[in-house]
N, C-alpha and C positions, 0 to 999 in steps of 0.2 A: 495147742502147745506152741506152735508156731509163732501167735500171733505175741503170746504171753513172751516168747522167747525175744521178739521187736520191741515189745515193750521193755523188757528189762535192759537189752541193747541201749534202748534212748535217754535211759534214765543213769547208765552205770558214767556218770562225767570221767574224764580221765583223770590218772592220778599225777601231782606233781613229785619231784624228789622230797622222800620222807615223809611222804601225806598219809594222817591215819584214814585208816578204812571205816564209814560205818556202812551197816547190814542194815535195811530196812526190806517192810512191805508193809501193801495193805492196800487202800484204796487206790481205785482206778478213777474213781470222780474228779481224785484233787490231784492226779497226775500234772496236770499245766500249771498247776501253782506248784508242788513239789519241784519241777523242773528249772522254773525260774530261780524257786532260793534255790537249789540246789550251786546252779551257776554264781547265782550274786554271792551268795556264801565263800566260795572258792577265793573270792575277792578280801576275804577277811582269813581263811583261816586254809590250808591247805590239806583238803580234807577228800577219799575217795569215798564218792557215795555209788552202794548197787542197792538198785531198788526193784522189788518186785512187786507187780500190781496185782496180785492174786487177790485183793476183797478183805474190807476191812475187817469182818470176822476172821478170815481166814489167816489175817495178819496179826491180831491180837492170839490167836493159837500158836502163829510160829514165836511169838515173842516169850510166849508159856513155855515152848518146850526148848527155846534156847537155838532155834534157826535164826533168828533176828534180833538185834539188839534196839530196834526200834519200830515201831507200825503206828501209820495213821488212819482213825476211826473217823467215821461220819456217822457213828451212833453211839449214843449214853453207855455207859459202864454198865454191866449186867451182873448179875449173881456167880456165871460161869465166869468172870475172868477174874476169878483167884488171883492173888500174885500180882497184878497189875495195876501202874499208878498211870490213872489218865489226867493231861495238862490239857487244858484249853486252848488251841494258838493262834483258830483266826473263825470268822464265821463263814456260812456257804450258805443255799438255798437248795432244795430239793425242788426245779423247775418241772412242769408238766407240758410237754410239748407234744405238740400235733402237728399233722404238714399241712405246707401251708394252703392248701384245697379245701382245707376246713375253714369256716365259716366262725365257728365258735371263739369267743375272745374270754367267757369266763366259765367256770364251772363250780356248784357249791361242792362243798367235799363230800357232805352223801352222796351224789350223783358218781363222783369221781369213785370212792369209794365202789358204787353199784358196779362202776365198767370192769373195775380189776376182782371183783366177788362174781363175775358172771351174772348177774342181775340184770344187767343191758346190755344185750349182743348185738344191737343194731345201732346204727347213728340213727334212723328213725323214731328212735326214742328220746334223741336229744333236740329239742325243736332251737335251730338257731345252727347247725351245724351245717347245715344244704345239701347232706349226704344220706343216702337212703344204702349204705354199704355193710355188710358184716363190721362190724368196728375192731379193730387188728392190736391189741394191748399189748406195749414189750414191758420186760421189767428188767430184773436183774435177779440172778441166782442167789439165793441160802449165804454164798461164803461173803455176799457184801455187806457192809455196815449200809447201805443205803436201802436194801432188801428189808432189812429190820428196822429202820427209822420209817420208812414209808407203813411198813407193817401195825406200827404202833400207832403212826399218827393219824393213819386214813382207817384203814383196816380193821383196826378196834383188836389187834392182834390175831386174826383169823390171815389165813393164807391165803396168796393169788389163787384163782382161776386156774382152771388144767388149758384155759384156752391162750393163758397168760404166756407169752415167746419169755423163756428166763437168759436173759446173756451175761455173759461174764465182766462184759467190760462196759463203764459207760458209752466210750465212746460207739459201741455197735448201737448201744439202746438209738442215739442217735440218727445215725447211717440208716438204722430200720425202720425208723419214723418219717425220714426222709425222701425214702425209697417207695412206700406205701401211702398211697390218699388218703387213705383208711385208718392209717396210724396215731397211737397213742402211749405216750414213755413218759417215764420221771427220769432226770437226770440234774446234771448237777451245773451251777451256774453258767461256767468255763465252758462248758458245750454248748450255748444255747447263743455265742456270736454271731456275727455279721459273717456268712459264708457257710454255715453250718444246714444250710435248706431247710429249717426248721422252725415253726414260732411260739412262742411260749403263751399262752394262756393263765389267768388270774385264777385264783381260788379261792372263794367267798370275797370277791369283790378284789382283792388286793392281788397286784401281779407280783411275779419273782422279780426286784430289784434290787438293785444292792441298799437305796434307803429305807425300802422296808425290812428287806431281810437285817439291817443292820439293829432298828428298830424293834426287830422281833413281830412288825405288823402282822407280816407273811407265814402263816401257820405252818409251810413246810421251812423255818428257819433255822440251823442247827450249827449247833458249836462244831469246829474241828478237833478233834482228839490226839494227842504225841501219845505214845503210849508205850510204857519202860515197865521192864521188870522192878517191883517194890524192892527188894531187894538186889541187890550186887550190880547196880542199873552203871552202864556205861556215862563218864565223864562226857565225856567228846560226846556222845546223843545230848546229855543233859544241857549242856554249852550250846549245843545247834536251837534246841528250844527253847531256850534262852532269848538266842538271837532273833527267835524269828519275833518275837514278842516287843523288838524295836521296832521304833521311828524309820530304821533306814531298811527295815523288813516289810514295814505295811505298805512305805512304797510298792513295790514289788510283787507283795498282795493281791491288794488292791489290783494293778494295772494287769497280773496273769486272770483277772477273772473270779476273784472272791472278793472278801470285804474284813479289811484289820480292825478289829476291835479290844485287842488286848496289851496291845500296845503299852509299855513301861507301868505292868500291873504282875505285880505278886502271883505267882503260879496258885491256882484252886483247885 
């Protein structure tokens, strides 16, 4: 709760005189890009945003029962979210990183696959990795849209591993890959910087970059989701996703660590 409690701190921007308020949550992945438009937005419209990074499932539930008037998804629209219109507003990549003591530069996805199913509990199984250790898999918990995106695309929809570390936030997935030789996480572009002690690894040949992932090359590449109540949906959210879908948003995109692809295109 604490740390959730930091996180919402870094995200609530201050308010200027007569600035409307919006409510959001959702994902933790796209915190660093949230943060940037959040700021450049300010620049256009005077607007207080609080954001809470509880998980992009868990964000599309508070926008259902009317906590949030807005959440951002890192995974496709499902059956469960009744009531809710999801827009498209920028793309991301679901990176898979390891530290960097690992040896391994690619991985096919059954393999990848095998390590978060339990199926390979040693790097001795991976020839190419130089490590003969328990191999240490983080993921991410139930309430993230990136827990369900990884689940569908690797997974084949069946469930981590009991050996699987689940964290709340991507940014831990990271710090715990970093921290452990042995380590192995998916996360999301924006974490996987210069400083971040962490190095990303390809998946059937293609690594996580923004040309493939923009491309769609990169099998873990996924649309980012704005996500409003179908009905009685707030103006002011609808105008911010609007904006983010400019020219003078993908700047800002782009340089926080994802990739704009929507840019001055009709909401779908």
């Amino acid at each position: 709760m604490a740390v959730l409690a930091a996180l919402v701190a870094a995200l609530a921007i201050p308010a200027a005189a007569g600035a409307t308020t919006l409510i959001g949550s959702g994902s933790s992945a796209e915190q660093p890009i949230l943060q940037a438009l959040f700021a450049a937005y300010l620049q256009v419209k005077p607007v207080h945003f609080v954001y809470t990074a509880d998980g992009g499932n868990a964000g599309a539930k508070d926008v259902q029962q009317g906590r949030s008037q807005f959440a951002i998804n890192t995974r496709a629209p499902l059956p469960s979210d009744s009531g809710l219109t999801y827009i498209k507003i920028y793309q991301d990549g679901l990176c898979i990183a390891v530290n960097p003591a690992n040896q391994l530069t690619n991985l096919p996805a059954s393999q990848l696959a095998d390590i978060f199913l339990g199926n390979f509990t040693n790097w001795s199984s991976l020839p190419g990795s130089g490590l003969t250790t328990t191999i240490a898999p983080f993921g991410r918990s139930s309430s993230a849209g990136s827990y369900t995106f990884f689940q569908s695309v690797i997974l084949g929809g069946q469930s981590q591993a009991g050996d699987v570390a689940q964290d709340d936030l991507d940014g831990e997935v990271a710090v715990a890959v970093k921290n452990n030789a042995a380590g192995i996480g998916y996360v999301g572009l924006a974490d996987t910087g210069k400083g971040k002690g962490i190095k990303t690894i390809s998946v059937n040949g293609t690594p996580c970059s923004p040309r493939f992932i923009k491309s769609g090359a990169y099998l873990l590449s996924r649309p980012i989701w704005f996500v409003v109540p179908t009905t009685g949906a707030s103006k002011a959210a609808l105008t911010f996703a609007s904006w983010i879908r400019t020219k003078a948003a993908a700047a800002v995109i782009n340089k926080a660590g994802a990739v704009a692809t929507y840019a001055h295109r009709n909401f779908k």
